[in-house]
GUDO-877282 format. One line per 4 residues: number of its first residue (from 1); their letters; for each residue x negated, y, z negated of N, C-alpha, C. Coordinates in pm, whole numbers, plus 50000, padded with zeros to 5 digits. Layout:
N
NUM> a> X,Y,Z,X,Y,Z,X,Y,Z | ...
This chain:
166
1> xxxx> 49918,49882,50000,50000,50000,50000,49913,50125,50000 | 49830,50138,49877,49734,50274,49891,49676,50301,50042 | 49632,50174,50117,49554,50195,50278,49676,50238,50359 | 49801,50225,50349,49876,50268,50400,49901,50425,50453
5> xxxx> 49889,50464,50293,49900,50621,50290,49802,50689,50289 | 49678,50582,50360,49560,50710,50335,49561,50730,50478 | 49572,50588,50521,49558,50625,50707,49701,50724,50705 | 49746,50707,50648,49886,50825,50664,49821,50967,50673
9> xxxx> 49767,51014,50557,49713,51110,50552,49592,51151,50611 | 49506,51055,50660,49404,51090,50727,49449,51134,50897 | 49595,51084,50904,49612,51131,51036,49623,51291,51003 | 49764,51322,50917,49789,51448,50906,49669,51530,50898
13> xxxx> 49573,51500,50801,49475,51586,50790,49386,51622,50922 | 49386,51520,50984,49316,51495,51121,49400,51641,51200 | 49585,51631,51234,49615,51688,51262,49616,51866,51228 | 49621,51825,51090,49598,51972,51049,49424,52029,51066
17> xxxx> 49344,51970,51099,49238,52043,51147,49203,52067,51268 | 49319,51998,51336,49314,52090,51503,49452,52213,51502 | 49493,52202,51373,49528,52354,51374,49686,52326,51373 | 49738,52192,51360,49890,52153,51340,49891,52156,51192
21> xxxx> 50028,52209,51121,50055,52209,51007,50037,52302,50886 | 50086,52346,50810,50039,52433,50703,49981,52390,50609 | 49925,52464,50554,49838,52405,50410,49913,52356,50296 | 50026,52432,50259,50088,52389,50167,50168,52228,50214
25> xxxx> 50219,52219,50319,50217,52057,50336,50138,51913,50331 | 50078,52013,50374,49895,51878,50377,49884,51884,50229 | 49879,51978,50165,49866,51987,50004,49966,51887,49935 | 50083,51869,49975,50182,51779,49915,50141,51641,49942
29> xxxx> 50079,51632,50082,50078,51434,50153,49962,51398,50074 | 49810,51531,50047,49695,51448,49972,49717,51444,49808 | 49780,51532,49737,49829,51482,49608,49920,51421,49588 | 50002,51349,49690,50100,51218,49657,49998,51095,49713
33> xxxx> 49909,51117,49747,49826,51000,49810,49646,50977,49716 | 49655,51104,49703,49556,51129,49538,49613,51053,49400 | 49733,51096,49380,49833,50999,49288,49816,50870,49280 | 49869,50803,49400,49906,50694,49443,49739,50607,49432
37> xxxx> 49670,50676,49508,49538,50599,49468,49492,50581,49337 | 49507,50702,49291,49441,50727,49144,49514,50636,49034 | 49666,50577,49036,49724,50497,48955,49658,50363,49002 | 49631,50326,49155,49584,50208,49192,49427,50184,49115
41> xxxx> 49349,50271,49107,49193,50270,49036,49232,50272,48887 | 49352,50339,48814,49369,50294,48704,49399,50133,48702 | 49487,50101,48749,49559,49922,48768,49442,49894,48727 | 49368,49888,48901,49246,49760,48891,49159,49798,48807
45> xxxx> 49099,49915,48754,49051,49941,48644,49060,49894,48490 | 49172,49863,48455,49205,49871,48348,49387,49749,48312 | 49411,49751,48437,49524,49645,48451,49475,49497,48420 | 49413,49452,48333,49418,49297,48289,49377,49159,48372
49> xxxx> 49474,49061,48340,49504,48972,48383,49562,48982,48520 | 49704,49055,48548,49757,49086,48617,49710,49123,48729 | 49612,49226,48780,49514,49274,48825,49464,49218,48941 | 49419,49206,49058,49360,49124,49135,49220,49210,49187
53> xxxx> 49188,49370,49139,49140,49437,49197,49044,49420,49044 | 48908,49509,49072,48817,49478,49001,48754,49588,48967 | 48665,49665,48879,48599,49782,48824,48549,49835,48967 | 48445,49748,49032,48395,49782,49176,48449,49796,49307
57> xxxx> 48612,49744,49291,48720,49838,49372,48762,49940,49332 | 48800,49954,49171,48818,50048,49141,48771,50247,49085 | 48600,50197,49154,48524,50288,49183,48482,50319,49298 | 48564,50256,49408,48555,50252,49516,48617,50358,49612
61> xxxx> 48738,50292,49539,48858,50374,49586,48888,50512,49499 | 48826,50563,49366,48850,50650,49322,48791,50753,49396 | 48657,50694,49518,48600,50821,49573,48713,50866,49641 | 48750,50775,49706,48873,50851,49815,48987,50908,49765
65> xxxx> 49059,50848,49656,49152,50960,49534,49099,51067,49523 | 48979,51071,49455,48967,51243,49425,48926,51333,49605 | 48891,51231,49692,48875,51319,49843,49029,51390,49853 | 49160,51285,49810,49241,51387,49867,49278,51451,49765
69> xxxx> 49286,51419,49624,49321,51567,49531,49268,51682,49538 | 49102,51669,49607,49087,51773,49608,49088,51880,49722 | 49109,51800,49856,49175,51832,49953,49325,51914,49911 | 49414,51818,49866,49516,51924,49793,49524,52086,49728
73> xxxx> 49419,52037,49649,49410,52142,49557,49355,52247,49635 | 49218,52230,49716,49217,52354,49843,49278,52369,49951 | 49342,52273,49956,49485,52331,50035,49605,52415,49996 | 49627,52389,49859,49699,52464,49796,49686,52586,49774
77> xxxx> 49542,52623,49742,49502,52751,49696,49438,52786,49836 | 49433,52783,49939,49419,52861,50055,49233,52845,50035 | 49164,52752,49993,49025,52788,49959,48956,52821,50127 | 48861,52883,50114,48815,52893,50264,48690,52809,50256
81> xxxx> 48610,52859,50168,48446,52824,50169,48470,52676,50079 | 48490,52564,50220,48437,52431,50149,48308,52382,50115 | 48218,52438,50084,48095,52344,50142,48067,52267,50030 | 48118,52332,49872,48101,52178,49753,48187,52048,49830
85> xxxx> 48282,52082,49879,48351,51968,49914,48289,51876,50003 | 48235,51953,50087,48168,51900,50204,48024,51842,50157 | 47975,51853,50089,47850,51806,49981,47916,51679,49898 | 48027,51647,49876,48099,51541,49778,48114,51499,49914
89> xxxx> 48157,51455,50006,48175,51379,50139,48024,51358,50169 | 47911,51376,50138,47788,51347,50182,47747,51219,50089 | 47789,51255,49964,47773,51146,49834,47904,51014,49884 | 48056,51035,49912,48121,50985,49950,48032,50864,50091
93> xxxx> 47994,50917,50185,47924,50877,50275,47802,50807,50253 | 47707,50817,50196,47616,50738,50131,47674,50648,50062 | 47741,50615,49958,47813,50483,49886,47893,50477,49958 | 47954,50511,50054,48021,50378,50161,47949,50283,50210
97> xxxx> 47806,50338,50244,47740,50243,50351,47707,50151,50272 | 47676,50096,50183,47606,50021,50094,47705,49918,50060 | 47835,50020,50007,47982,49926,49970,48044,49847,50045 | 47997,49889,50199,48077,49819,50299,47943,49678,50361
101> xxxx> 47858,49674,50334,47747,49571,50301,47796,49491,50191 | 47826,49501,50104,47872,49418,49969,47989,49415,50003 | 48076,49422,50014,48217,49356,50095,48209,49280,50186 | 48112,49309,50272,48070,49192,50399,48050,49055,50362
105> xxxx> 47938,49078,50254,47899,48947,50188,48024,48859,50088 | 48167,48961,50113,48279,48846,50053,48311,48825,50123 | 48286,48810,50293,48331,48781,50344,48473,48855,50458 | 48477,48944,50409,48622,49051,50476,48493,49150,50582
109> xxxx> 48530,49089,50698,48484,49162,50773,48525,49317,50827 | 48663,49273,50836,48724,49397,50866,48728,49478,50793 | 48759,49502,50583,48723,49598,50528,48585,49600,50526 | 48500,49566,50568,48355,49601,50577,48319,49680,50681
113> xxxx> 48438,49686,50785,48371,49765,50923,48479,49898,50887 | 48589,49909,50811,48669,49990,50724,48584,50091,50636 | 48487,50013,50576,48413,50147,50506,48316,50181,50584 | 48252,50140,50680,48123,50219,50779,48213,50269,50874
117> xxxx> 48298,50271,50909,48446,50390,50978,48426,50519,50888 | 48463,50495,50734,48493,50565,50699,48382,50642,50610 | 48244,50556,50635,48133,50657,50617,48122,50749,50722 | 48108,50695,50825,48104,50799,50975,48162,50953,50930
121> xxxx> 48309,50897,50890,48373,51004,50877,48359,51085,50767 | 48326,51043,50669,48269,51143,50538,48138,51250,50608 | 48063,51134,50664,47943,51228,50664,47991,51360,50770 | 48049,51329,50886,48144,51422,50995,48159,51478,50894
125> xxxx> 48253,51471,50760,48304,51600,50686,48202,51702,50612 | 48103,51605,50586,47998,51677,50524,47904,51802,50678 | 47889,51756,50759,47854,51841,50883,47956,51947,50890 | 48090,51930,50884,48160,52058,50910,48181,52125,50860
129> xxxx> 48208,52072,50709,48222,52116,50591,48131,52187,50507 | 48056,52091,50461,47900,52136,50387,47774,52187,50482 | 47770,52179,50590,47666,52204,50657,47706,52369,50737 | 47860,52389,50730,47955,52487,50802,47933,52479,50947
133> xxxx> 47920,52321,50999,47922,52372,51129,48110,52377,51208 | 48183,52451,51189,48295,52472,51265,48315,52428,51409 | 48216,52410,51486,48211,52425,51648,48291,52261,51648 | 48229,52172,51525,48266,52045,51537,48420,52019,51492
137> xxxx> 48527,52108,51467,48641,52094,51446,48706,52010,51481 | 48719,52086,51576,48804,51933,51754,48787,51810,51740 | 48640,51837,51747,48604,51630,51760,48654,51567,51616 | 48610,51618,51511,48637,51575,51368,48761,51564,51331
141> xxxx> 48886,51616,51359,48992,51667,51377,49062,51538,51453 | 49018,51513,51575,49059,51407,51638,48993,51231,51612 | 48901,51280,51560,48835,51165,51438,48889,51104,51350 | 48929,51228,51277,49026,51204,51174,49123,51126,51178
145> xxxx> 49215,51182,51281,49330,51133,51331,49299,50979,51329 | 49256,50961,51445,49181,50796,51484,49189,50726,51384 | 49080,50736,51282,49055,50687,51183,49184,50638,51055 | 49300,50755,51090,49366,50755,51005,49477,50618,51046
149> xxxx> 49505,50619,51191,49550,50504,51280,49504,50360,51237 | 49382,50380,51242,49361,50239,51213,49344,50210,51071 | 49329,50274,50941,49326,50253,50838,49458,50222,50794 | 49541,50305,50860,49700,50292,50840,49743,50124,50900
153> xxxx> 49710,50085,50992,49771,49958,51050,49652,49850,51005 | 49547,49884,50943,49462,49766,50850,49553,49762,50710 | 49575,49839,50663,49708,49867,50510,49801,49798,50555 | 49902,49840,50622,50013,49781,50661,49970,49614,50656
157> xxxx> 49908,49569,50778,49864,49450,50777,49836,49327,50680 | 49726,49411,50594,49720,49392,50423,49843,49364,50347 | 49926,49447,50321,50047,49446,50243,50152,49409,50309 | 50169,49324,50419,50229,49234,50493,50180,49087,50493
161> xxxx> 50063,49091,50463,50016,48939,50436,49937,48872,50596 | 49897,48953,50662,49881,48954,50786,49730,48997,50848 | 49634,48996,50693,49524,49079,50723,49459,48949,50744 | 49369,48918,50860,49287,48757,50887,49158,48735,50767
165> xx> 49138,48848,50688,49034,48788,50636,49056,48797,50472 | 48947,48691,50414,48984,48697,50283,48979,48821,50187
């Protein structure tokens, strides 16, 4: 369910950086999807027995919770000058690559090629973001989007029972 709504939101966001959408909307989809993750990293965090997710999913996925709260939150407040943010997508991007190596070795290929997707795309955020290069909007923008497509129909898949790997 959480991969659901991130590829959800990674489209919108995608969209809203080629210049579709207002801020205060995008602000609503990444703190209901900041939420939604952030109760999932509590679960597997701290959810028991019950639990199927583990401390090292659940520090996994908290990078990407706080990516969209705090996406929210400068969306909300109109922030202009991202570049801390874009510096936390550089750190985001470095522990993907590593995480998606140690997922490989359980065997899930596809969330393993899921987080070097979605390093690509951190570090992209860190270039546009933290580095201020703007010129790269478009492409990143439509990156986004992409990315958000297929994260969205790897979720779905997942929480349908339909994902081929363990």
């Amino acid at each position: 369910m959480g991969l659901l709504f991130v590829g959800g939101v990674l489209f919108v966001n995608g969209l809203w950086l080629l210049g579709n959408g207002a801020d205060e909307d995008v602000a609503v989809f990444n703190f209901l999807t900041g939420l939604i993750t952030f109760l999932i990293v509590l679960w597997w965090g701290f959810g028991g027995d019950a639990s199927e997710g583990t401390p090292f999913n659940a520090a996994g996925t908290m990078l990407f919770s706080f990516t969209y709260l705090w996406i929210g939150a400068n969306a909300y407040r109109g922030v202009e000058d991202q570049r801390s943010f874009g510096w936390y997508c550089a750190f985001v991007a470095l522990t993907a690559i590593p995480t998606g190596y140690l997922v490989l070795l359980t065997g899930d290929l596809g969330l393993a090629i899921l987080w070097w997707v979605w390093a690509v795309l951190w570090a992209a955020f860190f270039v546009l973001l933290g580095l201020e290069r703007a010129e790269y909007t478009g492409p990143v923008g439509w990156f986004t989007a992409a990315v958000g497509v297929l994260t969205a129909v790897a979720g779905y898949l997942m929480a349908a029972g339909f994902w081929p790997w363990p």
